[in-house]
N, C-alpha and C positions, 0 to 999 in steps of 0.2 A: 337647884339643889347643890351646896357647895359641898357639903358630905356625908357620910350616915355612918351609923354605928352598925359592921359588919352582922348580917344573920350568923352566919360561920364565922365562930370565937379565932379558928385558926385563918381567914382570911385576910388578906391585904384591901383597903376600899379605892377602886380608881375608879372615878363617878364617869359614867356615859353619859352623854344628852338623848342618847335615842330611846327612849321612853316613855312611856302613859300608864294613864290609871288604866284598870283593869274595869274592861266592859262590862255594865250590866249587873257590877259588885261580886263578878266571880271570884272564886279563890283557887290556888292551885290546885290540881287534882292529878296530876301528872310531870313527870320529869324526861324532857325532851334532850337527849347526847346527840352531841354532833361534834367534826373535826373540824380543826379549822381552816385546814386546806390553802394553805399559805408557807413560803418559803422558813419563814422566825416566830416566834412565838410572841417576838417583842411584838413585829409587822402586824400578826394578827392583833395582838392586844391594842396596838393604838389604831387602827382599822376599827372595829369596835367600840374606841372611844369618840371616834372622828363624826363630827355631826353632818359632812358631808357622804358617808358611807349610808345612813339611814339605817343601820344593820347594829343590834347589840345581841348581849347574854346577859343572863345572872350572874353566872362564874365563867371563869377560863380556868383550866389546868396546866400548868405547863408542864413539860417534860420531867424537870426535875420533882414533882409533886406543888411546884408555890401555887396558891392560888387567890386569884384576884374577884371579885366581885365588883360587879360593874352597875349593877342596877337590884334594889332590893327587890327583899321575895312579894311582897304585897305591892311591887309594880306590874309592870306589864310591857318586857324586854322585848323586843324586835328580834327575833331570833329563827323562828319556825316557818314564815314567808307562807304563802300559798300551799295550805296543807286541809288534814281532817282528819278524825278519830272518830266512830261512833256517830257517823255526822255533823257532827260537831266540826264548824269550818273556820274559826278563828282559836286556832291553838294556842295565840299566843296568850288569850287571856285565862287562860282554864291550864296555865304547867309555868314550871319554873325549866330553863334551858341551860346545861351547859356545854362548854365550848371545851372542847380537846385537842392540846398543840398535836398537830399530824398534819404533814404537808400532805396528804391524802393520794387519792389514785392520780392527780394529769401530774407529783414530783418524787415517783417513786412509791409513796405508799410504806413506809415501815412499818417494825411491828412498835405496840405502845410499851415503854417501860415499864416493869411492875413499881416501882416505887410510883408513878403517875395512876398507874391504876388503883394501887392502895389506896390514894389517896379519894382518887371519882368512887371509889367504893365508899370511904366512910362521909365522903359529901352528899351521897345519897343519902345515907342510911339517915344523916342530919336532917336532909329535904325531904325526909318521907316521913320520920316521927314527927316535925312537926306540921306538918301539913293534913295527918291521915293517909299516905299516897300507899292503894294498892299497889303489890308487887308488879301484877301484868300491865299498870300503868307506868312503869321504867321503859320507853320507847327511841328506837331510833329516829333521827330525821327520815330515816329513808323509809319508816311505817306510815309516818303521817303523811309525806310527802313522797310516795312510790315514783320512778321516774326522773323528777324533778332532782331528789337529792339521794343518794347513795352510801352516805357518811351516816355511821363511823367506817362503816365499811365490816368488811367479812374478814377482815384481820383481828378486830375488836373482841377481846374476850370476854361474853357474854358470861361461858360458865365459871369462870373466877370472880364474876358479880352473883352469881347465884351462889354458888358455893358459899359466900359469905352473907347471903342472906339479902342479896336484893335484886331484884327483877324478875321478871319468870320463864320458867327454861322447860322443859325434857330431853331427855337423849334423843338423839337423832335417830330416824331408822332407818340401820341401812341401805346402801344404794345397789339395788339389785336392776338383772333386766327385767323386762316384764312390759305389761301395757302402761301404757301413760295418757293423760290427756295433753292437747298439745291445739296450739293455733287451729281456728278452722273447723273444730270440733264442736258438734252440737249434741244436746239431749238432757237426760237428767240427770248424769253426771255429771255432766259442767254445772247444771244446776246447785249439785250437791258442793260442789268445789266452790262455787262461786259463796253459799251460802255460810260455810263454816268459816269463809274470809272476812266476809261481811259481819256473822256474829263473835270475830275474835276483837272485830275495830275497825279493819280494813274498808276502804272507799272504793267499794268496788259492784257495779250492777248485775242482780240477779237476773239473768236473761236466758240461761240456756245455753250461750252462745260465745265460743270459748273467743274472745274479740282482743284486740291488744292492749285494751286498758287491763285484761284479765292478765295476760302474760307477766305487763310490766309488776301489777300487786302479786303475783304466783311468784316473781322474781326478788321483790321487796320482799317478801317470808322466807323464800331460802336465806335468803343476805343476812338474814336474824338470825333463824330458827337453824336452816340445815345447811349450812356455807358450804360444805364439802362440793357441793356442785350449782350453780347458779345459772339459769338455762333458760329459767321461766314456762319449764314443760313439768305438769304436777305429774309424776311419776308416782309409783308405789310406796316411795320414801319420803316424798311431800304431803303423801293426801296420809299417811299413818302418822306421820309428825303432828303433823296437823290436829289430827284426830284425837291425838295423844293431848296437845296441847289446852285443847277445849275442855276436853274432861279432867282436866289437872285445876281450869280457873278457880280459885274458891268463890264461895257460897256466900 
């Protein structure tokens, strides 16, 4: 493919090779943010373009707002690695991905410019009208991939994407003391915890049995949901967040 005519009318097209058709004749259904966790913006973009990297996106943001498109929306970008939604274990063919210049948590970690956010804001709202994408499907790397990937990170302004009308949010609740679940715990409240993870998206097994895959996805929700404290202990302010968040899904 030597070039395409951009999905996004405001996009630059710098063509990837890491690329496929999308399996099974899925179509997006989801919109996957990540950082790009690299020193330049240039570095990551041609990182991304590099057919020795194996790794693309749909778009990249850069700091200033430019943004490139690397691989169209009815492909199937290389971007999400070893993840899951809903059970659903090949994300990459079921969302469109994009990349945000941020040298991430191992180079400091800043915060994102609002001009770059304005702009991942209305590239959304593009990648959502035309695709159909539910709001609660605007997802981090670090929802599909708990653990593994931590990006955009807990500096990423969720609620200036909701404010504007895309992705899905509540007010956090509170960080009080109180009881908590926490590592090591067993019963039907881990059950309960584990369950309203499980029916938000999250890859995570109803057991009973509060085990470290449960911490690590307890810890991937705050990272989104309740950043103020990230601990991977469901506290009274995780499981009400939570709580909150489920009965906000629409119908």
């Amino acid at each position: 493919m030597s070039g395409f005519l951009p999905d996004e009318p405001n996009a630059e097209v710098r063509v990837s090779p890491n690329f496929g058709p999308r399996r099974d004749a899925q179509k997006p259904d989801m919109i996957v943010l990540h950082y790009t966790g690299m020193a330049t913006g240039a570095g990551a973009e041609a990182w991304l373009c590099d057919p020795a990297s194996e790794v693309s996106s749909h778009y990249l943001v850069h700091e200033n707002g430019h943004i490139v498109q690397m691989v169209r929306e009815s492909d199937r970008a290389w971007h999400a690695g070893q993840s899951s939604w809903f059970g659903r274990t090949d994300i990459n063919s079921c969302s469109v991905g994009i990349e945000i210049v941020n040298p991430g948590h191992s180079l400091g970690y800043p915060g994102f410019p609002k001009r770059q956010i304005a702009v991942v804001i209305e590239l959304c709202k593009g990648i959502a009208a035309r695709h159909a994408i539910a709001a609660e499907r605007v997802l981090a790397h670090s929802d599909v991939a708990p653990g593994r990937k931590i990006d955009p990170g807990e500096k990423f302004p969720w609620a200036a994407l909701f404010e504007a009308g895309v992705g899905h949010l509540v007010p956090a609740a509170p960080v009080r003391r109180g009881a908590a679940l926490k590592p090591g715990d067993r019963g039907a409240d881990v059950e309960t915890l584990q369950s309203m993870l499980s029916l938000y998206g999250y890859g995570v097994e109803i057991s009973g049995v509060f085990d470290d895959r449960t911490r690590i996805v307890v810890e991937a929700f705050q990272r989104h949901f309740r950043p103020r404290r990230i601990d991977g202990i469901a506290d009274g302010s995780t499981m009400r967040t939570l709580q909150k968040l489920l009965a906000s899904v629409r119908n």
